[in-house]
C-alpha positions in Angstrom: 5.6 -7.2 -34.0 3.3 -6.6 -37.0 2.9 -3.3 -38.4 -0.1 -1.3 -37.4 -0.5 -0.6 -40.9 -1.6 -4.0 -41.6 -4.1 -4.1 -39.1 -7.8 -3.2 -39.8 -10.4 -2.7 -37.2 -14.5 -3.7 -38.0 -17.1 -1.8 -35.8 -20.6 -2.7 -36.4 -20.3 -6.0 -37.5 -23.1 -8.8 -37.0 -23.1 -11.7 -39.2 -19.0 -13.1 -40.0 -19.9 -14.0 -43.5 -21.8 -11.3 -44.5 -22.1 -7.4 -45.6 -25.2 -6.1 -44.0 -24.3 -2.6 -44.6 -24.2 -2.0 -40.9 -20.0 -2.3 -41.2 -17.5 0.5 -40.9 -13.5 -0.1 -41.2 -11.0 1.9 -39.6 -7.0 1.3 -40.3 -5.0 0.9 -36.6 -2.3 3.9 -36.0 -1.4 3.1 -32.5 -2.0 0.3 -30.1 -1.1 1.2 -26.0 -0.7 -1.5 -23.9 -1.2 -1.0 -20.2 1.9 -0.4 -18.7 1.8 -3.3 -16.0 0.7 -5.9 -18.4 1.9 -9.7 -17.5 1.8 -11.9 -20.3 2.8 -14.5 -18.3 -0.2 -14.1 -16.0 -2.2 -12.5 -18.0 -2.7 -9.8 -15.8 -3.9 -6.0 -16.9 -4.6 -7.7 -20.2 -6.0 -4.3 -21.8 -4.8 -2.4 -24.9 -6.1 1.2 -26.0 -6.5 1.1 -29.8 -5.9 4.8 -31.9 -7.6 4.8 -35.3 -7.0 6.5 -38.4 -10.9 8.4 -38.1 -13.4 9.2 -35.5 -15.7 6.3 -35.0 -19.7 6.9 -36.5 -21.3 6.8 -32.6 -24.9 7.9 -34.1 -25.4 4.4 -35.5 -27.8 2.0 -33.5 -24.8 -1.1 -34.5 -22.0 0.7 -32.5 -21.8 1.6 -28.9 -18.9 2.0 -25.9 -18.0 -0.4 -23.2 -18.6 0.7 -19.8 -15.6 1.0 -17.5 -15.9 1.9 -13.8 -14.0 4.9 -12.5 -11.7 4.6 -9.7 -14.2 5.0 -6.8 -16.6 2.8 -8.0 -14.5 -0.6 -8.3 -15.9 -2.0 -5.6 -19.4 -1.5 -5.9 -18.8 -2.7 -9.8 -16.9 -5.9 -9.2 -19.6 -7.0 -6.6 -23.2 -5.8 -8.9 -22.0 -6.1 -12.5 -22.2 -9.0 -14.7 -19.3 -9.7 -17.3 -20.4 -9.3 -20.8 -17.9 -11.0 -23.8 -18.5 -11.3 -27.5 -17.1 -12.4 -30.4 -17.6 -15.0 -33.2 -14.7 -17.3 -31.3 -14.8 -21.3 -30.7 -17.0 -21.8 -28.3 -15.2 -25.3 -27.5 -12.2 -27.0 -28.4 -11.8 -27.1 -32.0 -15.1 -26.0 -33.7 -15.8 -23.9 -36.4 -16.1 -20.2 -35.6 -19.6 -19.3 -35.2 -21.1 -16.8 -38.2 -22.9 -14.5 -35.9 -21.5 -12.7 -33.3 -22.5 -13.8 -30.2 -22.6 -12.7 -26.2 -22.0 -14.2 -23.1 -23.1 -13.3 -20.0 -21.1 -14.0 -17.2 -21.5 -13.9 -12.8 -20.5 -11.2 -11.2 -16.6 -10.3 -11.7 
């Protein structure tokens, strides 16, 4: 497994290939992986990630991810969109895109 101290978190980022200023970097301490996690099925494919310093949340460029509680599962899986981003391939073997980019999903 790699060290945590080797991995490096960006929050706030927008544009791959450049420095807007809009960037913060946090160092990894601790990753938690949820306990019934199935790599073979992918199943509870979730990891909690710890940190070395509090996260800026007064910037307009970071914000949380929504997650339902308990009682409200059902309701959430049959009236919420899925949301993804990132600056991945979007097919086969492209180039990975410079800005980072969202996509909008049916109902989960």
């Amino acid at each position: 497994m790699t060290s945590y101290y080797t991995l490096r978190v960006r929050i706030g980022e927008h544009s791959f290939y450049v420095n807007e200023g809009t960037e913060a970097d946090s160092q990894v301490i601790d990753i938690i992986q949820h306990p019934q996690y199935n790599s073979a099925l992918s199943s509870n494919d979730i990891s909690l990630i710890k940190l070395s310093k509090p996260v800026d949340m007064n910037s307009k460029y970071i914000n949380t991810a929504c997650m339902p509680s308990i009682g409200d599962l059902t309701d959430f899986y049959n009236t919420q969109s899925c949301y993804t981003t990132g600056w991945g391939r979007t097919r086969g073997n492209t180039t990975l895109l410079q800005f980072l980019s969202e996509l909008v999903g049916g109902r989960i």
